[in-house]
Every structure is written in structure tokens, then in C-alpha cells.
Residue, then its C-alpha position, 0 to 999 in steps of 0.5 A: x537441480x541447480x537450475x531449479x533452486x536458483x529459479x525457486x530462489x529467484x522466483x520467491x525472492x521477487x514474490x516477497x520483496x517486489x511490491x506491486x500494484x498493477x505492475x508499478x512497484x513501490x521503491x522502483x523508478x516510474x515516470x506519471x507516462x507510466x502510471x497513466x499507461x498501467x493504472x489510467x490515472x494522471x498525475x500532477x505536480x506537487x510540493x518540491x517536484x514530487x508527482x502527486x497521481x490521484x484515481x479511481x482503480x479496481x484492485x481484485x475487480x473492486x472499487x478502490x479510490x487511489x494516492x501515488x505519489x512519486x519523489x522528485x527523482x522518479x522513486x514511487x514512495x506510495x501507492x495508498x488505496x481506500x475501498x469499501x471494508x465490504x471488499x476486505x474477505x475478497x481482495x486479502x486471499x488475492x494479497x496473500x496469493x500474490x505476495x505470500x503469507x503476511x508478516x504479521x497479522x493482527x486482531x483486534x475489536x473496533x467500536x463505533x460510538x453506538x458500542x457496537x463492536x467489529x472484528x479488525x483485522x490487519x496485514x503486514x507485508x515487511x521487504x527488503x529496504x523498509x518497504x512495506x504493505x498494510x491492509x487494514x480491514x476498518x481504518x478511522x472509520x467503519x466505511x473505510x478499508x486501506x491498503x498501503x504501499x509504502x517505502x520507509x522514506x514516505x513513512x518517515x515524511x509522514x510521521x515528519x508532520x506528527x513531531x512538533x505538535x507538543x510546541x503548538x499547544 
């Protein structure tokens, strides 16, 4: 009996927490030699020593145009994949399979400059240290569907490049 919760806590903790893609997990050490060999994309130098690896990949057996990019001690930060919203009712199921039941899943409507509106949907997986999955049906355009692998690090880079702007009016 206690073999099997230990096993069952084990088992679920890694389900929840380790976000992968392909075997490359968000958070963990990898080296482009360990892209190149899971996900046959190379990768190049970027700003101060960060290994910038951009593809194309499948995920769920459709087309996905991907952006890894590894800091400058080896830690994947992100692994963003941009498909056709098309793929969105087919790769999701896979998502939920592979990592359990979102954290949080919001509905809204989208509108394209004609009015027509769409039904978004949005995932959210939330793990342990900041780390972070977000699957958005339609993302800036109706063309357009991203899943996002980041760690709170990347986020907090990104949103580094927003602050400011209201002193370059």
C-alpha cells in the first residue's frame, strides 16, 4: 500500500510539475547537443551567451514553427510553439492527457476587423517554481495559435522590455 502512494505521489508530482516538450523540460539543464538530438533544430548564439534554437517541429503530429531559448548557464527558459488554430481541438486533449486538467481555462470572444467574432479559448498549466504552460487558441491574429513553455525568469525578461515606454512618449 505504501509502495503504491509513494509511486501514485511520485508519479503525479512529475506529471504536474515537469513540463516538457519532447523530453526537453522548461526549468531543467540542456545543452543545443540536446536539442539537436530530441527536437532536430539547431541553435545559435544570441545577446550575452543565451542559446537562441528556432525550427520547425510537429507537436500531436501537426506543424508547429518553434523558439527555444537557453540562458547562458544551460537552463531552458522557453520553448514557444506557433501553429495553425486549426490544430488547437486536436493537440489540447494531448496537453490535458499529458499534463492533467489545466489550472485555469478561460473563454472569451475574439473579433477580426470585419466583426465577425470566434470563440477563444485559453489554457493555463501553473508548476512549481513560476514555471508555466499557455496554450492560446487565436494569439494576435485569427492565424495564429501559441503554446508557451516558460519559466518566470523569461516572463519577468519579457515583460523587463514593456517598462519604460511611458518615458519614450
Amino acid at each position: 500500500m505504501r509502495v503504491a502512494l509513494v509511486y501514485a505521489v511520485f508519479f503525479l508530482s512529475s506529471q504536474c510539475w515537469a513540463f516538457d516538450f519532447k523530453g526537453v523540460v522548461v526549468g531543467a539543464f540542456a545543452t543545443p547537443d540536446d536539442i539537436y538530438r530530441r527536437l532536430g533544430v539547431s541553435c545559435g548564439e544570441g545577446y550575452e551567451g543565451v542559446q537562441v534554437c528556432n525550427g520547425e517541429v510537429t507537436i500531436a503530429h501537426e506543424p508547429a514553427s518553434m523558439n527555444l531559448v537557453i540562458s547562458p548557464k544551460g537552463i531552458v527558459q522557453r520553448i514557444a510553439l506557433t501553429l495553425s488554430p486549426d490544430a488547437f481541438d486536436d493537440v489540447a486533449p494531448e496537453l490535458i492527457q499529458k499534463f492533467g486538467e489545466p489550472t485555469r481555462v478561460t473563454h472569451s470572444i475574439v473579433q477580426n476587423r470585419m466583426g465577425a467574432k470566434y470563440p477563444q479559448t485559453v489554457y493555463l498549466w501553473s508548476g512549481k517554481g513560476g514555471i508555466q504552460m499557455l496554450y492560446m487558441k487565436y494569439s494576435g491574429t485569427l492565424d495564429r495559435s501559441t503554446l508557451d513553455f516558460s519559466t518566470k525568469a523569461d516572463r519577468v525578461l519579457l515583460q523587463g522590455d514593456k517598462r519604460g515606454r511611458g518615458k519614450d512618449l
